[in-house]
N, CA, C and O of each residue as an XYZ file, in Angstrom:
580
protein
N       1.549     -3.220    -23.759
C       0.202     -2.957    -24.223
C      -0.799     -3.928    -23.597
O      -1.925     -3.521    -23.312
N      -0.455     -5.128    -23.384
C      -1.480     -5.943    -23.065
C      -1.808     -5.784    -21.668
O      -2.902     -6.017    -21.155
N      -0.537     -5.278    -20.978
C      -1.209     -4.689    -19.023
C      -2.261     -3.736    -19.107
O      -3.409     -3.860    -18.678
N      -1.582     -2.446    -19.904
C      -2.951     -1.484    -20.390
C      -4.412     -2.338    -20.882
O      -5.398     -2.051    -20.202
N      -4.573     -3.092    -21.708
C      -5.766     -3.593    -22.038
C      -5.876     -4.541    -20.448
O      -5.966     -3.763    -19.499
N      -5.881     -5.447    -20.196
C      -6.307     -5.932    -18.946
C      -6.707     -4.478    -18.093
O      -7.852     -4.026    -18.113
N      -6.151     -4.160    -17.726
C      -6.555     -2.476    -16.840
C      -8.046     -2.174    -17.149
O      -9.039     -2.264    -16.426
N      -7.874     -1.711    -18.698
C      -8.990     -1.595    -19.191
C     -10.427     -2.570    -19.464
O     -11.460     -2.111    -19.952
N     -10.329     -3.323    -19.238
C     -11.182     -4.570    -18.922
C     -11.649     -4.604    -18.117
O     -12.871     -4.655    -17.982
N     -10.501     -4.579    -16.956
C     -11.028     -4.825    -15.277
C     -11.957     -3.633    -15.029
O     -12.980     -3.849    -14.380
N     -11.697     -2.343    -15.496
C     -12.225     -1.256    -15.397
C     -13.411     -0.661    -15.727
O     -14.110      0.221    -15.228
N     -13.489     -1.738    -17.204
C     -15.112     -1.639    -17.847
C     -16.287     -2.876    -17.304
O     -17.493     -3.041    -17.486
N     -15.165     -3.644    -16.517
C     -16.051     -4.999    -15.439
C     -16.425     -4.181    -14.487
O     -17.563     -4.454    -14.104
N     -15.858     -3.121    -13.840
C     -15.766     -2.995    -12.017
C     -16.747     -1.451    -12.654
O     -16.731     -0.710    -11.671
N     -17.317     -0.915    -13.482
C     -18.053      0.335    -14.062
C     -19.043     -0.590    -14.166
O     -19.831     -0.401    -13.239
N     -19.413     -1.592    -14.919
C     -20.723     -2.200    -15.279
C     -21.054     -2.470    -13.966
O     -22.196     -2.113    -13.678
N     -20.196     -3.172    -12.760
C     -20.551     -4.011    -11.426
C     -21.459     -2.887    -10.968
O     -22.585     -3.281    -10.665
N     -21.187     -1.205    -10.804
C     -21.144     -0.191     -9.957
C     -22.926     -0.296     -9.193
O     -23.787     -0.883     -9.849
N     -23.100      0.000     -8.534
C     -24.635      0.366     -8.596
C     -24.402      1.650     -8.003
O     -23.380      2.333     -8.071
N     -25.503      1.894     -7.403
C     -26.134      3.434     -6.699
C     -25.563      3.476     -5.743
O     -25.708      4.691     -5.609
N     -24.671      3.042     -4.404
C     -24.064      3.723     -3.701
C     -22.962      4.523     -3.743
O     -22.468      4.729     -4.852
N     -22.351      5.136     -2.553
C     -21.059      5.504     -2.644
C     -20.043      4.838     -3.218
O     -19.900      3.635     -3.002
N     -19.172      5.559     -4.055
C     -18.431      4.392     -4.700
C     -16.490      4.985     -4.344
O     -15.963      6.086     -4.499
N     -16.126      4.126     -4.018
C     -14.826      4.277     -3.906
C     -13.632      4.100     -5.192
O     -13.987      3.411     -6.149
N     -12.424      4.626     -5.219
C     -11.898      4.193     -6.412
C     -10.952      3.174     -5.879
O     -10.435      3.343     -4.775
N     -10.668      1.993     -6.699
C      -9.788      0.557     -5.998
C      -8.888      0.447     -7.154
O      -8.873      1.149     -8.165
N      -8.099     -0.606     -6.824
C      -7.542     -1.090     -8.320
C      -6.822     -2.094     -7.604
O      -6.430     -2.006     -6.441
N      -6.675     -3.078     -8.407
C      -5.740     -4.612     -8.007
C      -4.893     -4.898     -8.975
O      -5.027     -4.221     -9.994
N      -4.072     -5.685     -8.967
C      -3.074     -6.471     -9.667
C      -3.052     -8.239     -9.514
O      -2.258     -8.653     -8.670
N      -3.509     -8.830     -9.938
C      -3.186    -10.531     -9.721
C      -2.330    -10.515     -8.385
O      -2.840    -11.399     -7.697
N      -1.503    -10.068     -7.827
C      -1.092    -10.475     -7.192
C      -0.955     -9.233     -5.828
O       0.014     -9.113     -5.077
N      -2.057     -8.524     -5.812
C      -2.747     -8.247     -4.773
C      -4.009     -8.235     -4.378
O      -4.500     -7.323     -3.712
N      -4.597     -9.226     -4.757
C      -5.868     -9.456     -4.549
C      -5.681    -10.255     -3.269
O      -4.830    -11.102     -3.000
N      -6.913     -9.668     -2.386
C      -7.224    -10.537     -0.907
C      -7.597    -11.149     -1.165
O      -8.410    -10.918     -2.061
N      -7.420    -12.828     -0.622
C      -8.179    -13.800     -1.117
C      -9.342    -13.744     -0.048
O      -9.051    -13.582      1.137
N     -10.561    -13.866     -0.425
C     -11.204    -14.089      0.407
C     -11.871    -15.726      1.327
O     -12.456    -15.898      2.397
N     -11.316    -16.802      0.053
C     -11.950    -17.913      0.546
C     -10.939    -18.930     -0.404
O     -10.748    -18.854     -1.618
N     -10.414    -19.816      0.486
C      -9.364    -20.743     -0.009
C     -10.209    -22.431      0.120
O     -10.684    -22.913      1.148
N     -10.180    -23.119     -1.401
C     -11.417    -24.282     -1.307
C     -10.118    -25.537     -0.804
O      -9.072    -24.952     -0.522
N     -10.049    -26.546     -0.704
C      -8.786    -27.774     -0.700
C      -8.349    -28.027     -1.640
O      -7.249    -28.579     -1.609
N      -8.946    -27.768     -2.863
C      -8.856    -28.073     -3.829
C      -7.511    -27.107     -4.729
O      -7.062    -27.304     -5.858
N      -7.212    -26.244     -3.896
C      -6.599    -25.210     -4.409
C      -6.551    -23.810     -4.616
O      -5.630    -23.012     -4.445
N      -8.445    -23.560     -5.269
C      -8.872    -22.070     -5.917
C      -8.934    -21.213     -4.921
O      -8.621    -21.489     -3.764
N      -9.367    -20.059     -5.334
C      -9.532    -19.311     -4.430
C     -10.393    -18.016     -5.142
O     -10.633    -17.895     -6.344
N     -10.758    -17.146     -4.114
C     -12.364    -16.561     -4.488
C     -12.134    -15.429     -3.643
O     -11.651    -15.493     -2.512
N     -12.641    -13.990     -4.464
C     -12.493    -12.898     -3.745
C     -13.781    -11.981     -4.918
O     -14.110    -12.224     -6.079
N     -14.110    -11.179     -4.194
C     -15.413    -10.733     -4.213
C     -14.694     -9.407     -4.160
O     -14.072     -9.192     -3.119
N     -14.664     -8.303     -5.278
C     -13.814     -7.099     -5.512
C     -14.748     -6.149     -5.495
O     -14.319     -5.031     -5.206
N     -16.216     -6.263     -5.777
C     -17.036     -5.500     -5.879
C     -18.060     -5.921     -5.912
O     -18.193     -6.928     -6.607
N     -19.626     -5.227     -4.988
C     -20.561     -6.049     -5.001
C     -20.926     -7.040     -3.900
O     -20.241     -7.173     -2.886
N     -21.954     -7.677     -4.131
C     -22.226     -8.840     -3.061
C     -22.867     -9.814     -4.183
O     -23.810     -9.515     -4.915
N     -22.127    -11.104     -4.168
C     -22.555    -11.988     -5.036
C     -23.658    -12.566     -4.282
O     -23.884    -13.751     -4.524
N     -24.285    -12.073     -3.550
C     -25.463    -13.103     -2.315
C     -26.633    -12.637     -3.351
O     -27.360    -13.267     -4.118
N     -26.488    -11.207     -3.023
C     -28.148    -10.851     -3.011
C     -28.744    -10.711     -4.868
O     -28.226    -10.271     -5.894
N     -29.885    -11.263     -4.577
C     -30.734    -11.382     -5.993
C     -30.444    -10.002     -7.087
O     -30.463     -8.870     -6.603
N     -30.279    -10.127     -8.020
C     -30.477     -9.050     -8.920
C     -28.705     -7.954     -9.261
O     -28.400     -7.130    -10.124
N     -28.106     -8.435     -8.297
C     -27.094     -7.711     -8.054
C     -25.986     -7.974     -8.667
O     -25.469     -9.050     -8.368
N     -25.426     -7.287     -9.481
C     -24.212     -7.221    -10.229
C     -22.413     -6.758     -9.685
O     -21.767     -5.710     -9.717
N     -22.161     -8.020     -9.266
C     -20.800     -8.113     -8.789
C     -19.674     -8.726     -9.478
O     -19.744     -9.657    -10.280
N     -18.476     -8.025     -9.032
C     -17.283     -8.370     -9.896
C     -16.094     -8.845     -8.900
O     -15.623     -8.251     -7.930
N     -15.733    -10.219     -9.501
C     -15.052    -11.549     -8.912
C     -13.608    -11.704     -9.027
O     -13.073    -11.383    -10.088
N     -12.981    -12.114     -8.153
C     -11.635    -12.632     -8.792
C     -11.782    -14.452     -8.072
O     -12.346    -15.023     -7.139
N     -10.961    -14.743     -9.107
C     -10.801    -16.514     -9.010
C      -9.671    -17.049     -9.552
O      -9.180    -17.017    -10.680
N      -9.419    -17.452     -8.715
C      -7.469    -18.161     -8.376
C      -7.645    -19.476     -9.337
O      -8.590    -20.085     -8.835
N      -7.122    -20.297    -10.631
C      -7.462    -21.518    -10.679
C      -5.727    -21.792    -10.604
O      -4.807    -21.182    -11.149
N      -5.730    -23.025     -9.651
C      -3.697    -23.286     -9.674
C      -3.751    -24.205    -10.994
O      -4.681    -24.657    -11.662
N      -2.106    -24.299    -11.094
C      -1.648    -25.356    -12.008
C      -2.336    -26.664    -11.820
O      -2.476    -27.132    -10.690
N      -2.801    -27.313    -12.962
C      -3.072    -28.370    -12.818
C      -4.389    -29.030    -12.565
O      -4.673    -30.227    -12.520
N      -5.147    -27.925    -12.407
C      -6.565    -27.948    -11.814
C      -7.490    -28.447    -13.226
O      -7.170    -27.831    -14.243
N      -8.294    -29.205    -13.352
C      -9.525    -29.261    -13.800
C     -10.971    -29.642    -12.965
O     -11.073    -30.141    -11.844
N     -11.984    -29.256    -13.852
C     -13.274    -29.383    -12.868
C     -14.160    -28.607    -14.151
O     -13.891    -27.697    -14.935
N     -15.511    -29.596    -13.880
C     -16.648    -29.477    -15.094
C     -17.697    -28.812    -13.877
O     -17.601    -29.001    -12.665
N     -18.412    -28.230    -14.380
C     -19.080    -26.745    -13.472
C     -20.176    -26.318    -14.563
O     -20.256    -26.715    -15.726
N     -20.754    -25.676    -14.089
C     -22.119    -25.087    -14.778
C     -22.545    -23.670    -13.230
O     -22.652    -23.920    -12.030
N     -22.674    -22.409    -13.874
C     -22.863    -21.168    -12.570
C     -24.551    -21.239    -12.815
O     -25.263    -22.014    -13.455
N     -24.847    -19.952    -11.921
C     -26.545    -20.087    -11.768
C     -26.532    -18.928    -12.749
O     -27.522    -18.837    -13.475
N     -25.576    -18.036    -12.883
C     -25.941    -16.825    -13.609
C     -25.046    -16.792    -15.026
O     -24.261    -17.697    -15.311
N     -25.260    -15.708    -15.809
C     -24.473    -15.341    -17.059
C     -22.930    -14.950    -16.243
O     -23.041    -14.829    -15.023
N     -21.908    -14.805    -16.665
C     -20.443    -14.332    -16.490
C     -19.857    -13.929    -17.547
O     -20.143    -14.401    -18.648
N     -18.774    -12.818    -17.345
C     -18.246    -12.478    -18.144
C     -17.022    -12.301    -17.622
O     -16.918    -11.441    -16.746
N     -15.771    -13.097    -18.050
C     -14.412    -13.798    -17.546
C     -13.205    -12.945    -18.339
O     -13.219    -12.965    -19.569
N     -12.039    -12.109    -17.555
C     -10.616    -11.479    -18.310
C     -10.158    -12.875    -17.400
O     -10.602    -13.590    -16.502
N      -8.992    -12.744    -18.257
C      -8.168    -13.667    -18.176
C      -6.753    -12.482    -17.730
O      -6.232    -11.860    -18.656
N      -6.207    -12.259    -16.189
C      -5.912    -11.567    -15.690
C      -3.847    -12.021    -15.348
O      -2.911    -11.242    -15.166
N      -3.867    -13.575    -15.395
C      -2.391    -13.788    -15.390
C      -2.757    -15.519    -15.617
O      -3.746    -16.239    -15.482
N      -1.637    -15.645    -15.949
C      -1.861    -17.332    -16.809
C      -2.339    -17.349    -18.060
O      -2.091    -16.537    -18.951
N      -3.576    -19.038    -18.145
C      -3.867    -19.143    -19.013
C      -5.067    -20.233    -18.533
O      -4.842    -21.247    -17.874
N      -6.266    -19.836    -18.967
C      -7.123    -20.337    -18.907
C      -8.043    -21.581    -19.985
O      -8.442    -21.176    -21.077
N      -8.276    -22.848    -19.631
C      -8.198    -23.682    -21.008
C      -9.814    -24.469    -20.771
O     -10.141    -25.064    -19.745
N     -10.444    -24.333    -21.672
C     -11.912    -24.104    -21.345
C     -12.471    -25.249    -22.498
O     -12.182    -25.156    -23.691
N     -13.249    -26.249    -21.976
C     -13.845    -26.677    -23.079
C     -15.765    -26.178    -23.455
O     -16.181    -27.254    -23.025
N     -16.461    -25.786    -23.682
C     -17.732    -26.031    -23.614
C     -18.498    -26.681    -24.308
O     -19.676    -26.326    -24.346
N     -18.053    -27.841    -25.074
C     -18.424    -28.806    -25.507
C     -18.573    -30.298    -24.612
O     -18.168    -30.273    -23.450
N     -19.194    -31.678    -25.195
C     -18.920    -32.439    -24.300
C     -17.644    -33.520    -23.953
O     -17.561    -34.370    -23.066
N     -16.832    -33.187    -24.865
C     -15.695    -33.471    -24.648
C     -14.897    -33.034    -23.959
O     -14.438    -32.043    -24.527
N     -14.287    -33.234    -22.735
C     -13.726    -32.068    -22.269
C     -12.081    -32.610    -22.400
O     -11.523    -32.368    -21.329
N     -11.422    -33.070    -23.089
C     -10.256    -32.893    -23.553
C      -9.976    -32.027    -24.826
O      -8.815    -31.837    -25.187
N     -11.136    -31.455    -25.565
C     -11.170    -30.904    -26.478
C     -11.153    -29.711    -26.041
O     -12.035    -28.992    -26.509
N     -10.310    -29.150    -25.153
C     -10.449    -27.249    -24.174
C      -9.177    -26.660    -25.300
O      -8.329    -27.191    -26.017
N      -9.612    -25.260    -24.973
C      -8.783    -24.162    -25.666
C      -8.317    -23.422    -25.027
O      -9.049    -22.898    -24.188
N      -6.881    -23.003    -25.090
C      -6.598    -22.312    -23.840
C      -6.511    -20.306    -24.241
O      -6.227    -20.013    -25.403
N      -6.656    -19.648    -23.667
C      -7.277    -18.567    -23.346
C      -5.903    -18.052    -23.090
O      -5.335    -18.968    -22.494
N      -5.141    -17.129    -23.224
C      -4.153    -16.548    -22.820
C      -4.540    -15.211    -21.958
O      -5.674    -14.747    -21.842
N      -3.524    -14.780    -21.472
C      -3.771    -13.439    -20.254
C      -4.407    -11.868    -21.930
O      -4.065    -11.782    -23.110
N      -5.079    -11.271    -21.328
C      -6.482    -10.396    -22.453
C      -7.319    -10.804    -22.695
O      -8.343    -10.152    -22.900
N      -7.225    -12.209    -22.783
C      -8.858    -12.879    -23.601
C      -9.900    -12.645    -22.501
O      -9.681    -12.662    -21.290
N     -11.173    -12.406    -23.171
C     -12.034    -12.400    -22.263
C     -13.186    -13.150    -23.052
O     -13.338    -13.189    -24.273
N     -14.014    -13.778    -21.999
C     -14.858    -14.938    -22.314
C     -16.232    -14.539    -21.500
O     -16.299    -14.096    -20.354
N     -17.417    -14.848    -22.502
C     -18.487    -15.007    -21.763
C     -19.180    -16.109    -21.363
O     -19.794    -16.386    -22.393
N     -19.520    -17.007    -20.463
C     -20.169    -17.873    -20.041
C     -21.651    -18.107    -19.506
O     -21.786    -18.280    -18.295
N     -22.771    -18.125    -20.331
C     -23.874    -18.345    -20.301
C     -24.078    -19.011    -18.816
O     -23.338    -19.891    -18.375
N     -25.193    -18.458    -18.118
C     -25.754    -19.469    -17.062
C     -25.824    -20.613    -17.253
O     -25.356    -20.648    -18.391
N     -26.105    -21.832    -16.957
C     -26.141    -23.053    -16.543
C     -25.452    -24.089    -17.684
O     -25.774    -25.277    -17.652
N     -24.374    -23.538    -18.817
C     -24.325    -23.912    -19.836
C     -22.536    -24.723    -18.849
O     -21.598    -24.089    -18.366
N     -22.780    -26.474    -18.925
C     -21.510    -26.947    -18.626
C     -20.828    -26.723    -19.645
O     -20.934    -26.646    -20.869
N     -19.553    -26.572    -18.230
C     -18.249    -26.655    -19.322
C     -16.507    -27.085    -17.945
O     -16.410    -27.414    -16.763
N     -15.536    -26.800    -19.075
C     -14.358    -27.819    -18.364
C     -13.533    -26.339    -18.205
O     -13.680    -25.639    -19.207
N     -12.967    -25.926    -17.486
C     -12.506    -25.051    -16.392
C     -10.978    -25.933    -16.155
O     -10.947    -27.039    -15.614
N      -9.784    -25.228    -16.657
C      -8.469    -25.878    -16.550
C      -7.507    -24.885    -16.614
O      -7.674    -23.715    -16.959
N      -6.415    -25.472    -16.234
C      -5.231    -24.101    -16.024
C      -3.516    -25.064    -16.169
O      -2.918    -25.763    -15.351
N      -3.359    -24.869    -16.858
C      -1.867    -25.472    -16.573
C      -0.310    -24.867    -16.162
O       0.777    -25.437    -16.254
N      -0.535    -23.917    -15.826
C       0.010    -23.070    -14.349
C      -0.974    -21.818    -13.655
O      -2.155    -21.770    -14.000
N      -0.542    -21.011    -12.862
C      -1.310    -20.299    -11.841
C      -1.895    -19.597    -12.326
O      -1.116    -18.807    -12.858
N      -3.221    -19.232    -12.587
C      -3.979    -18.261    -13.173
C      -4.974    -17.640    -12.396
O      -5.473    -18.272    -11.465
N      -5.399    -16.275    -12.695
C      -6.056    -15.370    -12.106
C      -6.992    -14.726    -13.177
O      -6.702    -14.099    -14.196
N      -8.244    -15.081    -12.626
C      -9.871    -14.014    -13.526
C     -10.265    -13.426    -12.836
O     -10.331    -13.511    -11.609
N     -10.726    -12.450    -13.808
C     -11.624    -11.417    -13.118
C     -12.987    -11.393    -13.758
O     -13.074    -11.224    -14.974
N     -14.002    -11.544    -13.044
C     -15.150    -11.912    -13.771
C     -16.015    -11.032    -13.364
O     -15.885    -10.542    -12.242
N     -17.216    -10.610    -14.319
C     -18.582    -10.299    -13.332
C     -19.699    -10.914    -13.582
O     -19.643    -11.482    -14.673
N     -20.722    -11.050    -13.024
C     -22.127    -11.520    -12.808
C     -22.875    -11.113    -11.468
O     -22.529    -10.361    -10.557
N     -24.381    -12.109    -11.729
C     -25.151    -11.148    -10.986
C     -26.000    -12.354    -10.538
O     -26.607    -13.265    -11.101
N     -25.660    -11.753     -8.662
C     -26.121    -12.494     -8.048
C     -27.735    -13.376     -8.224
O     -28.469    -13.352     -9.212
N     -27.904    -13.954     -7.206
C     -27.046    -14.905     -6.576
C     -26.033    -16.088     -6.964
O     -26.440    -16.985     -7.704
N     -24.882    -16.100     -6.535
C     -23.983    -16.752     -7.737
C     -23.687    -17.873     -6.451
O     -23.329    -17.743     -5.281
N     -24.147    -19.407     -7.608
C     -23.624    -20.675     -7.029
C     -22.510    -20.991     -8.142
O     -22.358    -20.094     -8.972
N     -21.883    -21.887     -8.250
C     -21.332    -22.962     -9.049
C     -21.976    -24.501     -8.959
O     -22.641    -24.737     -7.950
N     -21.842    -25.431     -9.826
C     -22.710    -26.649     -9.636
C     -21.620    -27.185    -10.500
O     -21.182    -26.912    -11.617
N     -21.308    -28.178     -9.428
C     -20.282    -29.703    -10.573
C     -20.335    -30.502    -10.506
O     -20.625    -31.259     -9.580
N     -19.949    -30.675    -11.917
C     -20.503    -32.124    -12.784
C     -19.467    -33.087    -12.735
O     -18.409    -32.624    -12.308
N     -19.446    -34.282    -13.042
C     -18.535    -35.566    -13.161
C     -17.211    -35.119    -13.730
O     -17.003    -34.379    -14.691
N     -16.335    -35.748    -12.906
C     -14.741    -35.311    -13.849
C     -14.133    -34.153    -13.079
O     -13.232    -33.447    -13.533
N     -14.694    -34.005    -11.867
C     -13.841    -33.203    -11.431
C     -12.801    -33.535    -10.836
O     -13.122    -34.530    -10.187
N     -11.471    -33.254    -10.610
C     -10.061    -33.368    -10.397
C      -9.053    -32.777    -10.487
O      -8.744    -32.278    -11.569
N      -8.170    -32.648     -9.278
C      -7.050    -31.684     -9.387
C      -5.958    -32.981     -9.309
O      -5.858    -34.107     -8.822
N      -5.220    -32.014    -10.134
C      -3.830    -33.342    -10.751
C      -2.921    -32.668     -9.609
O      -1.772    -33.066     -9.419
């Protein structure tokens, strides 16, 4: 049941992303997603639908966080995050040992510029959407173990 609900998630992310062109039908699995951009740090970033560049535009994301990863971040836009394989452990308070971890279904929304602590304690995969132009901005404490 819970593959069916993820499905369904990704599905009501990649319908909201849609705009006015031709639209193709896709579908991914965690572990066929192209990565499109690998950081040193580990993550990794793929762009499933959409163009996260241009102003106004509503695109839908995938983002690799590995084991072990933390990092305090604040985006330019609103997001809305499935939690696609792993487990995602999030603080948005200013404590950031005080995170909660997110299991694979949960889905999370993340306000624009609102910091927060971004952690994974094995390999995890989101699928997110928002609307361009999408930066990330980080804050003190960032570190991969």
């Amino acid at each position: 049941m819970r593959k069916k609900f993820i499905v369904l998630v990704v599905l009501s992310l990649l319908t909201a992303a849609s705009g006015q062109e031709s639209k193709t039908a896709q579908a991914w699995t965690a572990k066929t997603i192209n990565w499109q951009t690998t950081d040193k740090d580990g993550t990794k970033w793929a762009v499933l639908q959409g163009k996260s560049d241009v102003p106004g535009e509503v695109f839908t994301y995938a983002a690799f966080v590995p084991a072990g990863y933390q990092d305090r971040h604040s985006h330019s836009s609103d997001a809305w995050v499935a939690v696609a394989q792993g487990g995602l452990r999030v603080s948005f308070g200013t404590d950031p040992k005080k995170t909660e971890t997110y299991p694979v279904g949960s889905v999370l929304f993340v306000p624009a510029n609102v910091e927060h602590t971004m952690a994974a304690e094995e390999d995890t995969v989101l699928i997110g959407t928002a609307t361009g132009p999408w930066s990330t901005h980080h804050h003190q404490g960032h570190r991969h173990h």
